[in-house]
TORTOR-346620 format. One record per residue (C-alpha): residue number from 1; residue in three letters; x, y, z. Coordinates in Angstrom, 2 decimals. Layout:
BEGIN
- NUM_ALA_X_Y_Z;
...
//
This chain:
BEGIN
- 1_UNK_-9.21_-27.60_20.47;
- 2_UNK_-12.17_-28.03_18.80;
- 3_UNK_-15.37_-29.95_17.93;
- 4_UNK_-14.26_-32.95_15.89;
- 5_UNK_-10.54_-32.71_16.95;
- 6_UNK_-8.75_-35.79_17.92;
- 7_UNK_-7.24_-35.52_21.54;
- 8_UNK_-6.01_-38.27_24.02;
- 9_UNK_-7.29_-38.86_27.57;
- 10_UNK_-6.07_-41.38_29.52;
- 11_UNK_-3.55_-42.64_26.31;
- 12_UNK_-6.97_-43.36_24.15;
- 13_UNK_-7.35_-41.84_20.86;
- 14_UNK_-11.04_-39.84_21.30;
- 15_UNK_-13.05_-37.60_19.31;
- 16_UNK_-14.32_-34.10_21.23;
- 17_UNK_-17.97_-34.17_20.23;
- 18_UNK_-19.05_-31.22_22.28;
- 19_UNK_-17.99_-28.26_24.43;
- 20_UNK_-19.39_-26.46_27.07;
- 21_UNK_-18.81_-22.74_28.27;
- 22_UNK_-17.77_-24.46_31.53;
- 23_UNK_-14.46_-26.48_30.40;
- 24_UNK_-15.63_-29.69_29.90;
- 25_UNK_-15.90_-31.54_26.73;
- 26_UNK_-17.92_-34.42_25.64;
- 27_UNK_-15.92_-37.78_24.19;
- 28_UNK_-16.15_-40.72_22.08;
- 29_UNK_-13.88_-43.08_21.95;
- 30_UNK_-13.72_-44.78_18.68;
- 31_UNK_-15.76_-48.25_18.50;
- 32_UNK_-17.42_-47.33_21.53;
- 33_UNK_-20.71_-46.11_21.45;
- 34_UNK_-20.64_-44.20_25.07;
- 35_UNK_-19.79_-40.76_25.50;
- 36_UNK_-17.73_-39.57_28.64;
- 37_UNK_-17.75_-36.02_29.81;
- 38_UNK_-14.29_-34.74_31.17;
- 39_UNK_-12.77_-31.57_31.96;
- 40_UNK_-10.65_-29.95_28.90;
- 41_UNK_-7.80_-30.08_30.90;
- 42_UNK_-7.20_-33.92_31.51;
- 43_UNK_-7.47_-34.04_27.42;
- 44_UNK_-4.06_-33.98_25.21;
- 45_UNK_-3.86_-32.74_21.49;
- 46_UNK_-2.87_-35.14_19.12;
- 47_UNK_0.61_-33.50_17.08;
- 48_UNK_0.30_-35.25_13.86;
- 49_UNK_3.23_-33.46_12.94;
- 50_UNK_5.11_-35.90_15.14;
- 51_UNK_3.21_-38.75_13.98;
- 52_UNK_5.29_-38.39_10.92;
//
C-alpha cells in the first residue's frame, strides 16, 4: 500500500492520504471531508483485477 491507494475499512471505499513509520494510515472517505486515522492492518486492498 501506498499514498493515494484505494483500500477498504470497514466495507467503505477510502483513499490512504498518509502514512506513518508507526502503522497507521490516515483516510478519507470519498464525499466526506473528515479524515480517520487507523492502523494499516484493519485496511483491505482493493483487487481491481477482480473488479473485472
Amino acid at each position: 500500500m501506498k499514498i493515494g491507494d484505494f483500500v477498504s475499512y470497514k466495507g467503505e471505499k477510502c483513499e490512504i492520504i498518509y502514512m506513518y513509520d508507526s502503522g497507521y494510515c490516515e483516510i478519507k472517505r470519498p464525499y466526506r471531508l473528515s479524515i480517520q486515522l487507523v492502523p494499516q492492518t484493519e485496511l483491505d486492498e482493493i483487487n481491481w483485477n477482480s473488479a473485472i
